[in-house]
C-alpha positions as a printed Julia matrix, in Angstrom:
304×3 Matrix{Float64}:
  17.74  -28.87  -53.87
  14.01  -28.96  -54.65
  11.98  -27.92  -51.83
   8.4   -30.33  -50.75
   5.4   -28.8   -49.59
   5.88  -30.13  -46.34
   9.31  -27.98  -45.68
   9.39  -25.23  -43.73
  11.21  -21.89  -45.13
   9.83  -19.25  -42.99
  10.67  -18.88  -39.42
   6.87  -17.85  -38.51
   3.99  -20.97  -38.69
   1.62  -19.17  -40.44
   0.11  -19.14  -44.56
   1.7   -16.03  -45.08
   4.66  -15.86  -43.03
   7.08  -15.8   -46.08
   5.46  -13.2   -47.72
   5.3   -11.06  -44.44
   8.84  -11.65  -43.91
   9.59  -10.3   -47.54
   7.55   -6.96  -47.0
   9.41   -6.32  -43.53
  12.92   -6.86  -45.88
  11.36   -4.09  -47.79
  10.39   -1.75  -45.64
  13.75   -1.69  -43.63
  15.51   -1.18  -46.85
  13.17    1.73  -47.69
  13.37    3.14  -44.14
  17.36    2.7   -44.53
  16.8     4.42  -47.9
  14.83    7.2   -46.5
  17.39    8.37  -43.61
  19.91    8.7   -46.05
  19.77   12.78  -46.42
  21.22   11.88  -50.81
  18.21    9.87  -51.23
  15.79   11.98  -49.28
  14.41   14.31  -51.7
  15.43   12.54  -54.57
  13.13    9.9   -56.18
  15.92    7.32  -57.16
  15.12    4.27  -58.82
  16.25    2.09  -55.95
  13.3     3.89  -53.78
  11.42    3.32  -57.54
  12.09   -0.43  -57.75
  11.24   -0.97  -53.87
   7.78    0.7   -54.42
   7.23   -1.52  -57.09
   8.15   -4.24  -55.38
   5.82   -3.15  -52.53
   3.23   -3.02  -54.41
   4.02   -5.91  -56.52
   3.59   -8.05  -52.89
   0.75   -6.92  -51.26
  -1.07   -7.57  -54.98
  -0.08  -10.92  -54.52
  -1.36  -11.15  -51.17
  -4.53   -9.54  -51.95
  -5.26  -11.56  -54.2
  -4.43  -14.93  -52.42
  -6.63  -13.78  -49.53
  -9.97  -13.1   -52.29
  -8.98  -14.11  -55.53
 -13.14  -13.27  -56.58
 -12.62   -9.73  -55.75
 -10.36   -7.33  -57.97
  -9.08   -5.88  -54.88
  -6.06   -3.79  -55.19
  -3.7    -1.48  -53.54
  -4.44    2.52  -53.57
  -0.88    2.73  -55.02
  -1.89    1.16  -57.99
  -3.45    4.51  -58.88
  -1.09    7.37  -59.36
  -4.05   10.17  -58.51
  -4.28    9.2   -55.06
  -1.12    8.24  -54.2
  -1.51    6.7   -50.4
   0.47    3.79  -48.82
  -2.26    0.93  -48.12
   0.02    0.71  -44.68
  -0.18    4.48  -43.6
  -1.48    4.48  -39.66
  -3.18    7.55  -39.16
  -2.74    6.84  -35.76
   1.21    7.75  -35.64
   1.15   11.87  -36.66
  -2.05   12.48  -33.93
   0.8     9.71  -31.27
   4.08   11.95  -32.22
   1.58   15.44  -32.38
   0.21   14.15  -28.65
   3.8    13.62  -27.13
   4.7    16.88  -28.29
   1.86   18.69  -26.67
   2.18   16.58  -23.78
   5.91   17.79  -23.78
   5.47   21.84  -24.67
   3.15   21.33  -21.46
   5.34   20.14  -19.44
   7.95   22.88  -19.87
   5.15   25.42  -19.75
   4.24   24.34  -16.31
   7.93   24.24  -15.38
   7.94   28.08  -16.83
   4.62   29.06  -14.81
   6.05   27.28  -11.77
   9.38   28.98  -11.23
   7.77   32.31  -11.95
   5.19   31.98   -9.07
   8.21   30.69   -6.63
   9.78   34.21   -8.09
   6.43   36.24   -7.49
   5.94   34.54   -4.07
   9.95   35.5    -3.17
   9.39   39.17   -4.23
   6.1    39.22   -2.01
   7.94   37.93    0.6
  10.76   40.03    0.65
   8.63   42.54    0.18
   6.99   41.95    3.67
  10.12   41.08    5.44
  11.04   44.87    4.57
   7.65   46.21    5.23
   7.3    44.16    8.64
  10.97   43.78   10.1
   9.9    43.71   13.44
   6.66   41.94   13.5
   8.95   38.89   11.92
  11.71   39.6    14.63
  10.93   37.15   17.42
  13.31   39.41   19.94
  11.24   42.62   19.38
   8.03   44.35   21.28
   6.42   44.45   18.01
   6.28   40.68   17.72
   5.16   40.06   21.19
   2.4    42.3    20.71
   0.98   40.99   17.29
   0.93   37.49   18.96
  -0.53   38.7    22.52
   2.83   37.1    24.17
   3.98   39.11   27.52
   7.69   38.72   28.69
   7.98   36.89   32.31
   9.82   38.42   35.17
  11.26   34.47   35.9
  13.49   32.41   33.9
  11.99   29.49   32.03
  12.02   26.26   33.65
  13.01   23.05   32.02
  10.68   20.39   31.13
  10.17   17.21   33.63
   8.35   14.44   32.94
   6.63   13.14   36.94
   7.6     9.76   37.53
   4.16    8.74   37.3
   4.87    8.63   33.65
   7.42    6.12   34.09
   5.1     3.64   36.11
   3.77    0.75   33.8
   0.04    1.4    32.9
  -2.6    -1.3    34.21
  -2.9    -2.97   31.0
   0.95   -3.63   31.13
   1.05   -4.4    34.73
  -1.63   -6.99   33.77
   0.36   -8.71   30.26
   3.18   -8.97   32.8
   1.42  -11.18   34.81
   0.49  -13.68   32.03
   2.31  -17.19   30.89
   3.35  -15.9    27.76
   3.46  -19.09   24.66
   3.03  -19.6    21.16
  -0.67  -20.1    21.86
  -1.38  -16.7    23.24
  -1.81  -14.82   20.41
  -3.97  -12.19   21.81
  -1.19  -11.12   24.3
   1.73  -11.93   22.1
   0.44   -8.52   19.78
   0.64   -6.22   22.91
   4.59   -6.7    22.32
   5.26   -6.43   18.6
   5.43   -3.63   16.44
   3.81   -2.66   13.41
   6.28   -4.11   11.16
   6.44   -7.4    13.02
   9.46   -6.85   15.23
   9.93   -7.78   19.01
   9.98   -4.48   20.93
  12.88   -4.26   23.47
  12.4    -4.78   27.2
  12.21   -0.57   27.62
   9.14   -0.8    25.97
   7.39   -3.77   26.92
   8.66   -3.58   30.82
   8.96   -6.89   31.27
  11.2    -9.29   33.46
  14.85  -10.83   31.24
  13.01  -14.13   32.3
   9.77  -12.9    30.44
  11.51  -11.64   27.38
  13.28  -14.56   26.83
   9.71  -15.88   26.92
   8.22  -13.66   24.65
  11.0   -13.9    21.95
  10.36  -17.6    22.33
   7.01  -17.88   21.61
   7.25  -15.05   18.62
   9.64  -17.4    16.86
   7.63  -19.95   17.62
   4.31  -18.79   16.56
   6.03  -17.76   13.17
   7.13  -20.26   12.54
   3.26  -22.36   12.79
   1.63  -19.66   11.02
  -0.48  -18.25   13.84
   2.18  -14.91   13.3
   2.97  -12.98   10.16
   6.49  -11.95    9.94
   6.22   -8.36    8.8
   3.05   -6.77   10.21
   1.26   -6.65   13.48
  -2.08   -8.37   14.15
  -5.45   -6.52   14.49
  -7.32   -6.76   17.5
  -9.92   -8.99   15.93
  -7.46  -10.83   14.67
  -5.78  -11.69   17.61
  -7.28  -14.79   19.12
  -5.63  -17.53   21.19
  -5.18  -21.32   19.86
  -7.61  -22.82   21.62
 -11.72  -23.28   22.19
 -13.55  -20.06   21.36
 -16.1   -20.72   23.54
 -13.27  -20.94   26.66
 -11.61  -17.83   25.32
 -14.76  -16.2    25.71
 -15.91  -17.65   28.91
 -12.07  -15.71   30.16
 -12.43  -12.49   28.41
 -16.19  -12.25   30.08
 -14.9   -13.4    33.17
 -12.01  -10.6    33.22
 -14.87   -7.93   32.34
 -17.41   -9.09   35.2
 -14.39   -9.2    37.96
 -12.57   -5.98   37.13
 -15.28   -3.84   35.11
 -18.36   -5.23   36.98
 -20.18   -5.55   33.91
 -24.02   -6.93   34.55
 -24.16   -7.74   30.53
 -20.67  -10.3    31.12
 -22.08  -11.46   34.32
 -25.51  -12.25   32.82
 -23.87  -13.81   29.6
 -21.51  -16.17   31.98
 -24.73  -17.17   33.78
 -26.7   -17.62   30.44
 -22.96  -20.04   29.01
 -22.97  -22.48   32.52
 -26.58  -23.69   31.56
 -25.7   -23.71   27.68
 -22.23  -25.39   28.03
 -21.77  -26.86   31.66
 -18.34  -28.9    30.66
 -16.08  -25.19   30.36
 -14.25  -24.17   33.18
 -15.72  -21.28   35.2
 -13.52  -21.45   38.24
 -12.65  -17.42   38.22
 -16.06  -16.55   37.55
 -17.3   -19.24   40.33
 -14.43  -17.98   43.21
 -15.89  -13.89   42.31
 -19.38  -15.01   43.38
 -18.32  -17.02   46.1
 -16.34  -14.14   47.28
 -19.18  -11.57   46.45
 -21.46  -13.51   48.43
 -19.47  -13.93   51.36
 -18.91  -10.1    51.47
 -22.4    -9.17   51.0
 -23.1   -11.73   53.76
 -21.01  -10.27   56.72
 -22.34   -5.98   55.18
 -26.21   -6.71   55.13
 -26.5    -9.8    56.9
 -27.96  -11.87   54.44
 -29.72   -8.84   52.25
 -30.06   -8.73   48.27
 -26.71   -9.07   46.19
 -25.33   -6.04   45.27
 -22.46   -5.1    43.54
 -18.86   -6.27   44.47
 -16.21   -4.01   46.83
């Protein structure tokens, strides 16, 4: 069947895929030629014919790429003798992984034989120094300056002060734990996102069920990642910032008695009148009613 121009032979799209594809049939029957250990050292006239071929080809494709220029393959003259495909790259790649690998095993070598010099040495001391490393002997008490007591050791107890809940726990546990609470909903995960158990957190059954609740919850919007904790400045409650800040202030002033969160709340009610300062509001009342019945009407000073 006579073939058009338009039909494809070549698997590859491009101008010279069909004479690529004949130079890689080549070379693979060379390279089969060459790890045969008959045809090794002897120049057959397959390995003949297939260099002729070679060179026969990449004339050809010379030539179609410049037909102006007389440019040639270096096999075309028998005094130099060197394969126009020769990478001088692969020797210095095989001559690299070889150093790389006599290295290797050199290291290995030089490691085990300081493990073996540091054994002697230490073996060495053991013998020199038996008592000194003999934790039952006079010897050792003395190089460390320890002195053998008269009573027997007691065992450890932890006071049960360590067992109370600390004030910022006694605090979380007084909060209406939901999905919106953010900020107090990373007090009570860990580090890889789980719940921590009710040892840990201290709360009430009726409060974990909360918490566990609102974690699933708050997953499930996105306001929670699901294998990591929170930063601290990440940690901020669904709803107004401005609110959220009028609280946290509030908190400070009450049980701090910061001046700077006092004079910031006072500096917010004539900025933004329509948030809700009822705690801070109920701490003055109450601050002014106790300086009131000390001084008898005297300058405010700080809260009880």
């Amino acid at each position: 069947v006579r073939l058009m121009l338009d039909t494809k032979v070549s698997e590859s799209g491009t101008s010279d895929a069909l004479f690529q594809e004949c130079i890689n049939v080549v070379r693979q029957q060379r390279s089969e030629l060459e790890l045969d250990g008959a045809f090794r050292q002897v120049e057959t006239g397959a390995i003949t014919k297939l260099k002729q071929d070679e060179l026969e080809l990449t004339r050809k494709i010379f030539q179609r790429i410049d037909p102006s220029q007389n440019v040639t393959s270096d096999l075309a003259h028998k005094s130099h003798d060197i394969d126009p495909y020769w990478s001088p790259f692969r020797q210095v790649r095989d001559l690299k992984e070889q150093v790389t690998a006599e290295f290797d095993e050199y290291a290995r070598y030089a490691t085990v034989a300081e493990q073996r010099r540091v054994r002697i040495q230490i073996k060495k001391s053991l013998k020199r120094s038996a008592d000194v490393y003999n934790p039952y002997s006079r010897d050792f008490r003395n190089w460390h300056g320890r002195e053998a007591g008269d009573q027997m050791p007691k065992p450890f107890r932890l006071p049960d002060k360590h067992w109370e809940p600390n004030p910022l726990q006694v605090h979380l546990g007084r909060e209406r734990i939901t999905w919106r609470d953010v900020d107090v909903i990373q007090h009570f995960t860990a580090d890889n996102g789980y719940i921590l158990p009710r040892r840990t957190t201290m709360l009430s059954r009726k409060q974990q069920k909360s918490l566990v609740k609102a974690v699933r919850v708050a997953q499930r919007m996105s306001l929670l990642p699901y294998k990591w904790r929170l930063q601290d400045y990440q940690a901020m409650p669904l709803m107004d910032p401005l609110q959220w800040t009028v609280d946290r202030l509030t908190e400070r002033a009450v049980e701090h008695r910061d001046k700077r969160s006092r004079a910031m709340l006072q500096v917010m009610m004539e900025r933004n009148p329509e948030l809700n300062y009822r705690g801070f509001l109920r701490h003055e009342a109450e601050r002014a009613q106790a300086d009131a019945a000390r001084g008898g009407g005297g300058p405010a000073g700080p809260a009880p």
